[in-house]
N, C-alpha and C positions, 0 to 999 in steps of 0.2 A: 814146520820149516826145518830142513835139515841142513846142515853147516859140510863146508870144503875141511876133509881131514885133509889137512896141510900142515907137516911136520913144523915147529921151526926148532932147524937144526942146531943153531950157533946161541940157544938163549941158554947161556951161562945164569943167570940172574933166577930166584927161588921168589916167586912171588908166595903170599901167605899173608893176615891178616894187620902184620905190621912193617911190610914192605915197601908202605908210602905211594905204593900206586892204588887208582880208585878200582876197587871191589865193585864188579857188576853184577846183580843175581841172573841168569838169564837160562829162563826152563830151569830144568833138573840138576843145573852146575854156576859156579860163579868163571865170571871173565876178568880179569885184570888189563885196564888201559895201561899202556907201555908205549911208545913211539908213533903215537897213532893209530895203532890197532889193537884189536884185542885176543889175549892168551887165554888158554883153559889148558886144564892138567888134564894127561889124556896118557892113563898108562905109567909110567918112568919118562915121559917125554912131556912137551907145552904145545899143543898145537895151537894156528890161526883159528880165528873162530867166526868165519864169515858166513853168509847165509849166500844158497846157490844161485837163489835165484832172488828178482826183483817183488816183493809181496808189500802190496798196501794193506794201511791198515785203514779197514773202512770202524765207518761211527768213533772214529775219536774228535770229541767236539775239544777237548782240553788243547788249551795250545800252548806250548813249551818257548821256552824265554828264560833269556834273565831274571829271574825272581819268582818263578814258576814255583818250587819247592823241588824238583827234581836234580839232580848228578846229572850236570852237561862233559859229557864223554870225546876228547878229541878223535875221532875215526877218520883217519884220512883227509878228507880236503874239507872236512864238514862235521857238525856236532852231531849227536846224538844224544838222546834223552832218556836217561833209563829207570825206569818203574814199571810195577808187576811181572818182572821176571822177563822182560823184553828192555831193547832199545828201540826209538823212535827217531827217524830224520826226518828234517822238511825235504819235497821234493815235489816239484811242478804244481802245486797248491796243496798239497795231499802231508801225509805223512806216510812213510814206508815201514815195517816191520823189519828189524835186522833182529 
């Protein structure tokens, strides 16, 4: 899956491992939750770090919850769940890969 390089321009703010925001592992880089979405360091810059397109993830029988063991990640208008180097949303009975 490959992510929207989408600069953001205006993030003043240095995320890093004591920044108080939740550390995502996701693939090859970590993301930082910040206002609902999430940063990765991209260069001398923080880009978004959204996925282009819509990707289920098929065979996940585990289903995330409260109390699940997993980092529930505000994204927008909806959680996500982040373990093995992905995040997970519910959506239309399924879950998505972001």
């Amino acid at each position: 899956m490959t992510a929207i390089h989408q600069e953001h321009p205006t993030h003043e703010h240095t995320h890093g491992p004591t920044c108080g925001h939740t550390e995502v592992r996701h693939g090859d880089h970590v993301d930082y939750a910040h206002d609902g979405h999430l940063h990765r360091k991209h260069a001398e810059h923080w880009d978004e770090c959204e996925p282009v397109a819509h990707v289920t993830h098929d065979n996940h029988p585990h289903r995330h919850g409260e109390g699940c063991g997993h980092p529930a990640v505000a994204h927008g208008d909806h959680k996500d769940y982040a373990h093995d180097g992905h995040r997970h949303a519910a959506h239309d009975g399924h879950w998505d890969d972001h």
